[in-house]
C-alpha positions as CSV (number, residue, x, y, z in Angstrom):
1,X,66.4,-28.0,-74.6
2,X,65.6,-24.3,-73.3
3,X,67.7,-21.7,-73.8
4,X,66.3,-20.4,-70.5
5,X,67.5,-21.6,-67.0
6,X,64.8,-24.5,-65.8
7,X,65.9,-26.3,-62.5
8,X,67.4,-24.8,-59.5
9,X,69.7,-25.8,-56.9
10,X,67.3,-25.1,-53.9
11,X,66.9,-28.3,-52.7
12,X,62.5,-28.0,-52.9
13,X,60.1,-26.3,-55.3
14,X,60.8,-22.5,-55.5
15,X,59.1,-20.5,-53.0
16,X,58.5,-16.9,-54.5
17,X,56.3,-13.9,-53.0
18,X,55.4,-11.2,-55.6
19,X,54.5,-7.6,-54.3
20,X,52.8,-4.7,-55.8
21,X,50.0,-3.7,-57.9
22,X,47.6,-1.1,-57.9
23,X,47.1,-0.6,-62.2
24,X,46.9,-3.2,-64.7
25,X,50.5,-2.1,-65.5
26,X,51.5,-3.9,-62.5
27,X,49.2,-6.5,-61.9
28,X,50.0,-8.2,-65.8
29,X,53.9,-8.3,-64.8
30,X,53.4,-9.5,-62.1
31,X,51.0,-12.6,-63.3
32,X,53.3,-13.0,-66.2
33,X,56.3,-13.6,-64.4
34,X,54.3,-16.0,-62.0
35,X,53.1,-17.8,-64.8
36,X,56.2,-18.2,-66.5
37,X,57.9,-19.3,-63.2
38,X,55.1,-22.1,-62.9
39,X,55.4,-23.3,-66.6
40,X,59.2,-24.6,-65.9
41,X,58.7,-25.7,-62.1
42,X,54.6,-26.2,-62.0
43,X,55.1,-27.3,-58.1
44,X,56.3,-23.9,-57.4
45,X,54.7,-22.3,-54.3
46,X,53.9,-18.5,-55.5
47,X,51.8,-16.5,-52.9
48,X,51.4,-12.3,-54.1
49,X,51.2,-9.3,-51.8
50,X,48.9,-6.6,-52.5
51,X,47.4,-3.7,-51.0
52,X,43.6,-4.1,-49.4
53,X,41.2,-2.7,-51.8
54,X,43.1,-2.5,-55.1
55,X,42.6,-4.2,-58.2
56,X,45.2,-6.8,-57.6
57,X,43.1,-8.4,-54.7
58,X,40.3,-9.4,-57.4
59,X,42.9,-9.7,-60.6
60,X,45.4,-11.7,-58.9
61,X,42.7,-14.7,-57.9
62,X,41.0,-14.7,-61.2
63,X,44.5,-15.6,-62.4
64,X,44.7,-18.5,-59.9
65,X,47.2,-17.4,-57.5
66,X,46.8,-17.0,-53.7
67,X,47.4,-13.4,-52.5
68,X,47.1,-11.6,-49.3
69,X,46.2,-7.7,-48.7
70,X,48.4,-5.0,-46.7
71,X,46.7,-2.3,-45.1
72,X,49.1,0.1,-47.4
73,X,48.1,3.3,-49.4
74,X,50.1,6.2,-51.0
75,X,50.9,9.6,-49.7
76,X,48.3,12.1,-50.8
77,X,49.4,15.3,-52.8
78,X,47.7,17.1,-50.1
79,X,47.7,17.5,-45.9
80,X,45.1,15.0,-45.1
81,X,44.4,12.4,-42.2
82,X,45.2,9.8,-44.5
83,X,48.9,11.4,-44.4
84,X,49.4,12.0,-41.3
85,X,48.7,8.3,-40.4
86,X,51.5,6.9,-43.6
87,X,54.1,6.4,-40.7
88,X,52.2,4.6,-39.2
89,X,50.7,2.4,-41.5
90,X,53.9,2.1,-43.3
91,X,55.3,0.3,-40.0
92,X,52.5,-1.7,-39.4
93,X,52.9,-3.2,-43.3
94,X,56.4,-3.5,-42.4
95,X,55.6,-5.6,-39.9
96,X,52.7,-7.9,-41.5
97,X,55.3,-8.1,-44.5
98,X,57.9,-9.6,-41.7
99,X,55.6,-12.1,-40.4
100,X,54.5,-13.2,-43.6
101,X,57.6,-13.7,-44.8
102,X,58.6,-15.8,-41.5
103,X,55.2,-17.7,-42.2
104,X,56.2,-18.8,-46.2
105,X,60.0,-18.8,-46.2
106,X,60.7,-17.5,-49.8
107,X,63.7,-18.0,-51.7
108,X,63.5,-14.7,-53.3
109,X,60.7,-11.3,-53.1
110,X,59.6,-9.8,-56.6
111,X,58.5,-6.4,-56.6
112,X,56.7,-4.8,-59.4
113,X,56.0,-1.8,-57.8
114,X,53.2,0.2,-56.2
115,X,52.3,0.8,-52.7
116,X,52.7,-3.1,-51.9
117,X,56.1,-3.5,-53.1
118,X,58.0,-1.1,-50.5
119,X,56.7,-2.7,-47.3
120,X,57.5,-6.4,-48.5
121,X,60.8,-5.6,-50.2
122,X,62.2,-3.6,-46.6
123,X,61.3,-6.9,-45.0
124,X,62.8,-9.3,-47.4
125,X,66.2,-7.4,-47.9
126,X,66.2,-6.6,-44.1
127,X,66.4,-10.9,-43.5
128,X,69.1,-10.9,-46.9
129,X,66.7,-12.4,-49.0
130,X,67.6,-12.7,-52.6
131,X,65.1,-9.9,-54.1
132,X,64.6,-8.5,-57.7
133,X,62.1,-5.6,-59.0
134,X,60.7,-5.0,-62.2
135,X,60.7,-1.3,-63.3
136,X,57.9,-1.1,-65.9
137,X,58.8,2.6,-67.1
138,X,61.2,5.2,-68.9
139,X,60.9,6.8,-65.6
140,X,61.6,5.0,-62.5
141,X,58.6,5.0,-59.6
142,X,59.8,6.2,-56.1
143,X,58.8,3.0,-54.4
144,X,61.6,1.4,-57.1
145,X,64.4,4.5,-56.8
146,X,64.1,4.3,-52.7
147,X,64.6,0.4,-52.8
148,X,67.3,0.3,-55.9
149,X,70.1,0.2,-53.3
150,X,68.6,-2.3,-50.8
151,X,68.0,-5.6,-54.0
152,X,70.3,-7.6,-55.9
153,X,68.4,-7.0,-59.0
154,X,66.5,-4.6,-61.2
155,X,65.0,-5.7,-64.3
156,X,64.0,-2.7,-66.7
157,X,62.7,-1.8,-69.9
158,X,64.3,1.0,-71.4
159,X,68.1,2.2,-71.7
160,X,69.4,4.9,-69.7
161,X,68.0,3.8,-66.3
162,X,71.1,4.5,-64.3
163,X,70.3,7.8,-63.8
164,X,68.1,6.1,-61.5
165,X,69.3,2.9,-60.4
166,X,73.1,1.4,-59.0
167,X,74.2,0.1,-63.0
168,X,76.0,-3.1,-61.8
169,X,72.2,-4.1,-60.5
170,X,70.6,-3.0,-63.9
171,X,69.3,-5.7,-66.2
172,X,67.7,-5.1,-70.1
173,X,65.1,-7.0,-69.9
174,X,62.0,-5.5,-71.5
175,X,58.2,-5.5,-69.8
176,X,56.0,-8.5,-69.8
177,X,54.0,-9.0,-73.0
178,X,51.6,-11.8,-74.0
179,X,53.7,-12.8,-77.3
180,X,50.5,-13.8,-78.8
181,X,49.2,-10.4,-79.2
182,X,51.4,-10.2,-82.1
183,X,50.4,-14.1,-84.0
184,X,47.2,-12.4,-85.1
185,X,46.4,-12.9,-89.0
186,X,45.0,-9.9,-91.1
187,X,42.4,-12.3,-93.0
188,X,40.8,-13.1,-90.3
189,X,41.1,-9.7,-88.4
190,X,39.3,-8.2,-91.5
191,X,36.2,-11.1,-90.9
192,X,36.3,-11.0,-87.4
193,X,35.4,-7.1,-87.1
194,X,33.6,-6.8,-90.5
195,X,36.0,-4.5,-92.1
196,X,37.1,-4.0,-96.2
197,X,40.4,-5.2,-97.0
198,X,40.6,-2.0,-99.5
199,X,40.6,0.8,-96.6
200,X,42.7,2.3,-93.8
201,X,41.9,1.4,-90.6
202,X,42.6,3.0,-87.2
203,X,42.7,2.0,-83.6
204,X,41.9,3.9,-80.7
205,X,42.7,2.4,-77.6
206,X,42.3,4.5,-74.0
207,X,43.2,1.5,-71.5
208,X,40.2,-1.2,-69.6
209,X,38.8,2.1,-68.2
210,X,38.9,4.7,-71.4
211,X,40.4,7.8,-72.0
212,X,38.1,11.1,-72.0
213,X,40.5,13.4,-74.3
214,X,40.8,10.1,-76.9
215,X,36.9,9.6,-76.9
216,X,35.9,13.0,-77.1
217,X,38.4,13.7,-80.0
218,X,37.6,10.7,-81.8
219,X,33.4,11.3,-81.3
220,X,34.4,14.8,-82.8
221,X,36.5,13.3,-86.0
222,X,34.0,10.1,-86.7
223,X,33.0,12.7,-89.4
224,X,36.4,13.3,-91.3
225,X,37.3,9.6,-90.7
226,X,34.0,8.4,-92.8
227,X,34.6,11.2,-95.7
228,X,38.4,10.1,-95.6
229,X,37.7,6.6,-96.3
230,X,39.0,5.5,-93.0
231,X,37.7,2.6,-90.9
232,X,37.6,2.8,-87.4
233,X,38.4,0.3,-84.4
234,X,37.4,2.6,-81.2
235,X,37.7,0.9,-77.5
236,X,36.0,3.5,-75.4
237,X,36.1,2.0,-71.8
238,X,33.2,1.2,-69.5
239,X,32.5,4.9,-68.9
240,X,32.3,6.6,-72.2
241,X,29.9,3.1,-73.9
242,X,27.0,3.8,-74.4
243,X,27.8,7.8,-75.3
244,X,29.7,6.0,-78.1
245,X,27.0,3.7,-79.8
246,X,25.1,6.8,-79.9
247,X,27.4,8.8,-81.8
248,X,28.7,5.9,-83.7
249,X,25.4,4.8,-85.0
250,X,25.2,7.4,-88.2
251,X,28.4,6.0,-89.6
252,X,28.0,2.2,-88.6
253,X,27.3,1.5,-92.0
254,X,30.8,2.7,-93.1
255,X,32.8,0.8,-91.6
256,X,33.4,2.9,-87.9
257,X,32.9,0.8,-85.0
258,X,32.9,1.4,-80.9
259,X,33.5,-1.2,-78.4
260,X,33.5,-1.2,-74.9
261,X,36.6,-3.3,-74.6
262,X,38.4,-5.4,-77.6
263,X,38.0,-9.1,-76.4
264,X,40.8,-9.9,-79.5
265,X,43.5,-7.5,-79.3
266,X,46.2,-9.6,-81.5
267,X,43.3,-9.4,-84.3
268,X,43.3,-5.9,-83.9
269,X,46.7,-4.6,-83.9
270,X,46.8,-7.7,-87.1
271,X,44.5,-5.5,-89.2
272,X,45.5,-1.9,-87.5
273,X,46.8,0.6,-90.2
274,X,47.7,3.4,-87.4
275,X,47.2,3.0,-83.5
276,X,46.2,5.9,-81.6
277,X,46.9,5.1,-77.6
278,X,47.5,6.3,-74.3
279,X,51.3,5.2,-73.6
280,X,51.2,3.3,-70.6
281,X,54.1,1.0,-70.3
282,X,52.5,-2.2,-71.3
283,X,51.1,-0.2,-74.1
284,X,54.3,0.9,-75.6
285,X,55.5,-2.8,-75.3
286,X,52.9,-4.3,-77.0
287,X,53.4,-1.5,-80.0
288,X,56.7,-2.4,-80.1
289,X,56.2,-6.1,-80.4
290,X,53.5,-5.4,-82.8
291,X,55.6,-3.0,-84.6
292,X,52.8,-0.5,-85.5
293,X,53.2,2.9,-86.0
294,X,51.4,4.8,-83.7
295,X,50.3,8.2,-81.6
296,X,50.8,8.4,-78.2
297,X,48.4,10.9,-76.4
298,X,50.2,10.6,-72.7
299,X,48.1,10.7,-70.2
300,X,48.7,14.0,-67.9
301,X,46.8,12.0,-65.0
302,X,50.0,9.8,-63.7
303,X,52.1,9.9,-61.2
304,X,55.7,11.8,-62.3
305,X,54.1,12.3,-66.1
306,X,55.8,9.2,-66.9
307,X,53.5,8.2,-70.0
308,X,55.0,11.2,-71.7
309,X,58.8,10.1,-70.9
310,X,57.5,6.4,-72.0
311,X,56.4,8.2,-75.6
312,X,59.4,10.4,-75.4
313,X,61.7,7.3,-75.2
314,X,60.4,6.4,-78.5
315,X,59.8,9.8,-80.2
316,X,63.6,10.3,-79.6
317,X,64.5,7.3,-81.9
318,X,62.2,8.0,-84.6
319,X,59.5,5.4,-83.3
320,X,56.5,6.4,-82.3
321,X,54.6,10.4,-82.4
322,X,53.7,12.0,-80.1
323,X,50.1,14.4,-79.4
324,X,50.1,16.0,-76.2
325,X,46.4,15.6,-74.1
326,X,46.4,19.2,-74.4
327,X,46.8,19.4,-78.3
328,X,44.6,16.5,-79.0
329,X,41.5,17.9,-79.1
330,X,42.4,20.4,-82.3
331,X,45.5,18.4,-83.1
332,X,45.2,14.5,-83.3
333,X,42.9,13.6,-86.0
334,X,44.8,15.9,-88.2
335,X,48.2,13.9,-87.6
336,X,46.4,10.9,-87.5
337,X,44.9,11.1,-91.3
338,X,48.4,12.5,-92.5
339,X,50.2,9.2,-91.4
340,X,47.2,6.9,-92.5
341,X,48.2,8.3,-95.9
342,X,52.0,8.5,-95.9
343,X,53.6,4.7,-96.6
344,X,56.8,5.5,-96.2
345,X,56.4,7.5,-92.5
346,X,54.4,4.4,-91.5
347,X,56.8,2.0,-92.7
348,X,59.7,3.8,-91.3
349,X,57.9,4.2,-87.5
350,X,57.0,0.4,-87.6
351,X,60.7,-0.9,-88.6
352,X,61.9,1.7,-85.6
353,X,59.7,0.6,-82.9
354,X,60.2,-3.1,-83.8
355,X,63.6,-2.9,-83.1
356,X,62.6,-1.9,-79.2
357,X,60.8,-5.1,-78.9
358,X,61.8,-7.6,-76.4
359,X,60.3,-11.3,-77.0
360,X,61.7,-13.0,-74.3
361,X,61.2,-10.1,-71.7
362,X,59.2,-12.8,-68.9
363,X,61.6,-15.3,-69.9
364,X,64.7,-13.5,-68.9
365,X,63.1,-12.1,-65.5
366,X,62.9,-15.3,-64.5
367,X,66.2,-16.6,-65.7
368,X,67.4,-13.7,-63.4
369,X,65.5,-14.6,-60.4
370,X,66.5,-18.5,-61.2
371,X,69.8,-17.0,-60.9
372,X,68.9,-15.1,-57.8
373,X,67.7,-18.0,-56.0
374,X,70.5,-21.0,-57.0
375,X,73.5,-18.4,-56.0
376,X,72.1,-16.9,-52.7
């Protein structure tokens, strides 16, 4: 039998909504913890909430579940039109939230954050829904620190988030990771990408849409990664393509590769010496769970900087290094070839960051909202 909570005591299948989206750092959450809900109840009726013209309204459907748009954006860093009419499309979301809600008669609202989240999450607690949001980050979003005090739970990643959130809400529960990513086996890692067993090899990874600072530093270093012996796993993004097979093409025959986007990621952290990556939530999760050292590069282009308090969680426990955007231009390569050839460092950030890993993080979010739903 499960050590996770399966049945519930509402009398029919579960009815769930799931809000939020906007990145990929959303949307997977938020698919994971709808998957995982269907695996143990697969009649359970799971409609999402997103905002109209986001990723999620594509993503979500490709994943096979139902979703409906908001007309909901952010608040510009600037005066613009767009501001002036947040009131009032802020009420109007509100409002569709409400009557959505009265439509499909949840058991309990899940919020994963982004501008979708707030609107559904005022209408559900407003009605004393049960209601539960998932804070992804070592820094909390505002649309999660403004509705902290209005829902019964909040499921985070890191320690320390009652500087941000009511503690007797707070749950440990890690970020949503495919567990897979970690099952992948060296031998056939080394086949699959046409690499020698006998050399070091790096991965560069800049997220579905690239990073400019980690491509241009890594087009500039292709040259001290080849006399260095190093091999090279480089995920450049749409974007930055077909710059890359240009500039790739003199060293191809040394074992330094470019792709647009790495189809098998569990075979590449499997035959990854060091990881060089942005540190988006899901990224640092799937390091963890990996346990590979690695160099964050944060980038400087997020809302409230968190990617550098995400890398700073694990710089501060000896997990993880850290290259500002900023230094990595003159800086990265350089600290990337010293830890390709220092063991012991490598050995000692991989047993750290391994210990941050959480396995069962989709699991318990749904034991939670389980919980959520059979006591409300």
């Amino acid at each position: 039998m499960s050590k996770h909570l399966n049945r519930s005591a509402v009398p029919h299948p579960y009815r769930v909504i799931i809000s939020g989206g906007g990145t990929g750092g959303h949307i997977f959450p938020a698919v994971a913890i709808a998957n995982e809900l269907r695996r143990r109840q697969p009649d359970a009726e799971i409609l999402f909430v997103g905002a109209n013209g986001r990723m999620e309204m594509t993503r979500v459907p490709e994943a096979g579940y139902q979703i409906v748009g908001l007309d909901i954006s952010g608040l510009q860093r600037r005066l613009t039109p767009q501001n002036l009419m947040f009131p009032v499309k802020v009420f109007r979301s509100v409002r569709a939230a409400g009557k959505l809600i009265e439509q499909f008669r949840p058991d309990a609202v899940v919020g994963v954050g982004g501008y979708a989240s707030a609107p559904v999450l005022l209408a559900a607690t407003s009605r004393a829904i049960p209601s539960l949001i998932q804070e992804q980050n070592s820094y909390a979003g505002l649309v999660n620190k403004l509705l902290s005090r209005r829902v019964d739970r909040i499921c985070v990643a890191y320690e320390g988030m009652e500087k941000f959130f009511p503690a007797d809400r707070l749950v440990l529960t890690g970020n949503p990771v495919r567990t897979e990513i970690a099952s992948g086996s060296r031998a056939e890692a080394l086949e699959y990408f046409g690499l020698s067993a006998e050399k070091k090899t790096l991965l560069v990874i800049g997220g579905s849409l690239g990073a400019r600072t980690l491509n241009q530093a890594t087009a500039a270093a292709l040259g001290r990664l080849r006399d260095a012996g190093v091999q090279l796993i480089w995920q450049t993004g749409k974007l930055y393509y077909p710059q890359a097979v240009e500039q790739i093409k003199p060293f191809a025959a040394d074992g330094l590769q470019a792709r647009e986007f790495v189809q098998r990621m569990d075979l590449a952290y499997a035959v990854a010496d060091v990881v060089v990556s942005r540190a988006g939530a899901l990224s640092v999760s799937e390091l963890c769970l990996t346990g590979k050292p690695s160099i964050l590069v944060p980038s400087p282009n997020v809302a409230e900087d968190h990617q550098t308090k995400n890398a700073q969680a694990l710089v501060q426990r000896q997990a993880a290094l850290l290259v500002s955007d900023a230094e990595a231009p003159t800086q990265l390569y350089a600290a990337a070839l010293a830890l390709l050839s220092d063991l012991p460092r490598q050995q000692q950030l991989a047993a750290n960051v391994r210990a941050l890993a959480h396995p069962d993080a989709t699991a318990t979010i749904v034991d939670e909202l389980i919980h959520l739903m059979d006591h409300s």
